[in-house]
C-alpha positions as a printed NumPy array, in Angstrom:
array([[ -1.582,  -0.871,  23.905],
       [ -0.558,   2.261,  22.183],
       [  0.135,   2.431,  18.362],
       [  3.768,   2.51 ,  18.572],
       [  4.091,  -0.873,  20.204],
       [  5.163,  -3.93 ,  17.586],
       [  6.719,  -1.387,  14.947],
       [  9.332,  -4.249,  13.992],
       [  6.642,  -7.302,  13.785],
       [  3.509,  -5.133,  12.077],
       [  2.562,  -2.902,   9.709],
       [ -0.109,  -0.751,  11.543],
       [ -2.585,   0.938,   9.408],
       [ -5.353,   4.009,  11.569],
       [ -8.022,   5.54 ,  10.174],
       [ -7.812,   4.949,   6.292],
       [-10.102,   7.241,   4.581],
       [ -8.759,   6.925,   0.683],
       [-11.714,   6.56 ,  -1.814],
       [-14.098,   3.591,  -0.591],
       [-12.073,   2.893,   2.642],
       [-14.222,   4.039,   5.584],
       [-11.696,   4.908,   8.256],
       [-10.552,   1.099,   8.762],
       [ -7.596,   0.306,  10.775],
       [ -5.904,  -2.922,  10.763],
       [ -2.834,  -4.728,  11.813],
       [ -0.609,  -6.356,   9.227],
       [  2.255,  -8.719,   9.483],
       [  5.391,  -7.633,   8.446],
       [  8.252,  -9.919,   5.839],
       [  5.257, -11.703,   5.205],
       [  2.935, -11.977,   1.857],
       [ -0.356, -10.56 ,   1.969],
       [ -3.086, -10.808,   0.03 ],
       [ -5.791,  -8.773,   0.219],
       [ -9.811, -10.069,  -1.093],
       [-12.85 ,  -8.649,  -1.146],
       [-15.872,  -8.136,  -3.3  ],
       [-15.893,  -5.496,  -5.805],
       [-15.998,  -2.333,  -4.58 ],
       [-14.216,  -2.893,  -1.105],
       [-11.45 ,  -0.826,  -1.   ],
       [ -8.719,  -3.537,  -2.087],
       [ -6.98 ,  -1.482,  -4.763],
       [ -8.054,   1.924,  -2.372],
       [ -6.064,  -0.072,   0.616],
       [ -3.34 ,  -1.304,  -1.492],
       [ -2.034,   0.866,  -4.297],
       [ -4.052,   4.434,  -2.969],
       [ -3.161,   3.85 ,   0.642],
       [ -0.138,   2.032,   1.452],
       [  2.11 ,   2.042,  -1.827],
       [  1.615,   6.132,  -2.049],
       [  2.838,   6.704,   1.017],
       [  5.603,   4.568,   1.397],
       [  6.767,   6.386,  -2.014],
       [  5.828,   9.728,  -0.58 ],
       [  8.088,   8.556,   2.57 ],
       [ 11.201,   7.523,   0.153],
       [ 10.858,  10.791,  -1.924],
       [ 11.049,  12.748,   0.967],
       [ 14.384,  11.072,   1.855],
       [ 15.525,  11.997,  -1.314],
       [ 18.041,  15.365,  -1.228],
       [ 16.227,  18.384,  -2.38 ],
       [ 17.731,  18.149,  -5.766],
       [ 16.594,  15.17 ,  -6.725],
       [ 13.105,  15.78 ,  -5.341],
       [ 13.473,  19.141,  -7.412],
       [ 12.875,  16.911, -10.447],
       [ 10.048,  14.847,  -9.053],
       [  6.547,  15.348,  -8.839],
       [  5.274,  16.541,  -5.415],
       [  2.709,  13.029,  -3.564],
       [  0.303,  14.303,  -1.751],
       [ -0.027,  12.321,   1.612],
       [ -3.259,   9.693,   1.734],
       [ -6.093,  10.302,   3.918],
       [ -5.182,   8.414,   6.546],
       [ -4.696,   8.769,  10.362],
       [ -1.369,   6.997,  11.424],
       [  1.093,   4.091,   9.477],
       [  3.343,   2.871,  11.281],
       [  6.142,   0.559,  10.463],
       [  5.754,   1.115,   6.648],
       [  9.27 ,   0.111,   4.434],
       [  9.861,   1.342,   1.47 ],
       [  7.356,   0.609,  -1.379],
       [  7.507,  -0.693,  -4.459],
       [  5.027,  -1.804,  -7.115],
       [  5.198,  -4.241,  -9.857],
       [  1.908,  -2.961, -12.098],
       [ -1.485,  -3.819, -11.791],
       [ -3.399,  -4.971, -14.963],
       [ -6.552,  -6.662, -15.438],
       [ -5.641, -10.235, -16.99 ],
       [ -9.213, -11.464, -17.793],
       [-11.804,  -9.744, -19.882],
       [-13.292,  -8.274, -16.795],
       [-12.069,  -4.528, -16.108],
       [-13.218,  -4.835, -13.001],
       [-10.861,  -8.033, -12.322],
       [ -7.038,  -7.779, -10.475],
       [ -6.819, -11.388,  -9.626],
       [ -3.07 , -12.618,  -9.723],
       [ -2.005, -16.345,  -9.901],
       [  0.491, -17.822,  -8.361],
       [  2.182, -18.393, -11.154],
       [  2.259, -14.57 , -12.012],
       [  3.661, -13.851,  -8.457],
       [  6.829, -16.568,  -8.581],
       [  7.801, -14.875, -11.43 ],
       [  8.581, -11.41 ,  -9.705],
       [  9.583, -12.995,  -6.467],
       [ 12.49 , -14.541,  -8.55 ]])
């Protein structure tokens, strides 16, 4: 199967290199919620915010007239192979909520509120 097939049912992710991520590829649903675990260290955050979120702003920005990218900040692509059937991103914030630094962990609670 080639990596074009299933662009409206999955998010298709080759080759991630960003930070920790050691050229994974994976197959994600798509109008679905995801959550992604892992022990410290794993490349959650890498996969997430460094990975997928950057370039589905780098995509929107570039689809932006060249004015209004004239006033923007130039994203440099991630270091990754292929992503394929990638909307739009957007992201809420991150923050640790526990004493932890190291700790991201969201409740549900936390995520009804911005699904509202």
């Amino acid at each position: 199967m080639d990596d074009t097939s299933h662009t409206h049912s999955q998010l298709r992710i080759r080759g991630a290199r960003t930070h920790n991520l050691k050229n994974i590829s994976l197959d994600l649903p798509r109008n679905r919620l995801i959550v992604i675990t892992g022990l410290s260290g794993s490349g959650k955050s890498s996969l997430a915010f460094d990975t997928l979120y950057a370039e589905g702003q780098r995509r929107y920005v570039e689809s932006l007239s060249a004015y209004a990218r004239q006033f923007l900040q130039r994203m440099e692509k991630p270091d990754v192979d292929l992503i394929v059937g990638l909307s739009p991103a957007i992201s809420i914030e991150q923050k640790a909520t526990s004493h932890n630094p190291r700790s991201t962990v969201g409740t549900v609670t936390e995520i009804h509120d911005y699904l509202r």
